[in-house]
GUDREN-653786 format. One line per 4 residues: number of its first residue (from 1); for each residue x, y, z of C-alpha. Coordinates in steps of 0.1 Angstrom, whole numbers, plus 5000, padded with zeros to 4 digits. Each point is the difference from the previous one (the first is absolute). Last residue first. Example, Ala and Ser with C-alpha at 12.3 -4.5 7.8 and 13.67 -1.06 7.14 Angstrom:
BEGIN
2) 5137:4989:5071 ~ 4986:4966:5007
//
This chain:
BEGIN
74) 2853:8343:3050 ~ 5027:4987:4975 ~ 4975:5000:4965 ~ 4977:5025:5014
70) 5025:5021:5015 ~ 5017:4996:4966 ~ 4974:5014:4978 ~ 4993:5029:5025
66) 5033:5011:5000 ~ 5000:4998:4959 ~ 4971:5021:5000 ~ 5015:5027:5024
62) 5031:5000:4979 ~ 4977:5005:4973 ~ 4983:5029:5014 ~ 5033:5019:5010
58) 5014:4996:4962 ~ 4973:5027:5000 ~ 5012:5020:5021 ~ 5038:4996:4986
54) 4989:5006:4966 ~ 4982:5033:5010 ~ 5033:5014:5016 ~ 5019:4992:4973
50) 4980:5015:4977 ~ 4997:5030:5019 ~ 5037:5007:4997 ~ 5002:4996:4972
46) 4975:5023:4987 ~ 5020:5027:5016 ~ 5029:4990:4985 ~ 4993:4986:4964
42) 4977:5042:4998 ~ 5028:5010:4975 ~ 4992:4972:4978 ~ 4964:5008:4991
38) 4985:4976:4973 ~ 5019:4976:5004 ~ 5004:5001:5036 ~ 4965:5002:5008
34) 4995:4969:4979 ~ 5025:4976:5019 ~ 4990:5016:5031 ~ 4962:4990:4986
30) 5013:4965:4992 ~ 5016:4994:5028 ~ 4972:5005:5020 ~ 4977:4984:4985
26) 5017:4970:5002 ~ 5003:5002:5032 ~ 4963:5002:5007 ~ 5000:4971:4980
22) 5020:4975:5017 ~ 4987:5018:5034 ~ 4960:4987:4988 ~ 5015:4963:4990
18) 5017:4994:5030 ~ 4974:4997:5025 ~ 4993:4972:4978 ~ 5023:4987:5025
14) 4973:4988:5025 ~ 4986:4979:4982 ~ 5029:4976:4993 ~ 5008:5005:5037
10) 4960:4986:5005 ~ 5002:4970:4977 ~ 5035:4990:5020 ~ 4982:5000:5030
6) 4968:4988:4990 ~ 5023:4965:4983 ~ 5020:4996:5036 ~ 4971:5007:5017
2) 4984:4969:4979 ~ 5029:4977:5007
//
């Protein structure tokens, strides 16, 4: 019963990974969002970059969220 209860403690843990991506991705949006506003000719270039940013750091939670549930499975 107590691995049980330090297993599901340490997944719970573990995605606080989450937190640090959640944000990062805010900020990203938020400067394309910006950048846009204030520039629209430069939407395709900035894109472009945007989308490549969100998808690295999408990259950390997806490694949090591996993490969480090797804990909780492993």
């Amino acid at each position: 019963m107590e691995v049980e209860a330090a297993k599901l403690v340490g997944a719970g843990l573990a995605t606080l990974g989450f937190v640090g991506p959640g944000i990062g991705i805010g900020l990203i949006w938020a400067a394309l969002i910006n950048t846009v506003g204030r520039n629209p000719g430069a939407a395709d270039a900035v894109t472009t970059t945007a989308w490549v940013s969100f998808a690295l750091v999408e990259a950390l939670a997806i490694f949090a969220l591996a993490i969480a549930l090797l804990i909780l499975f492993g």
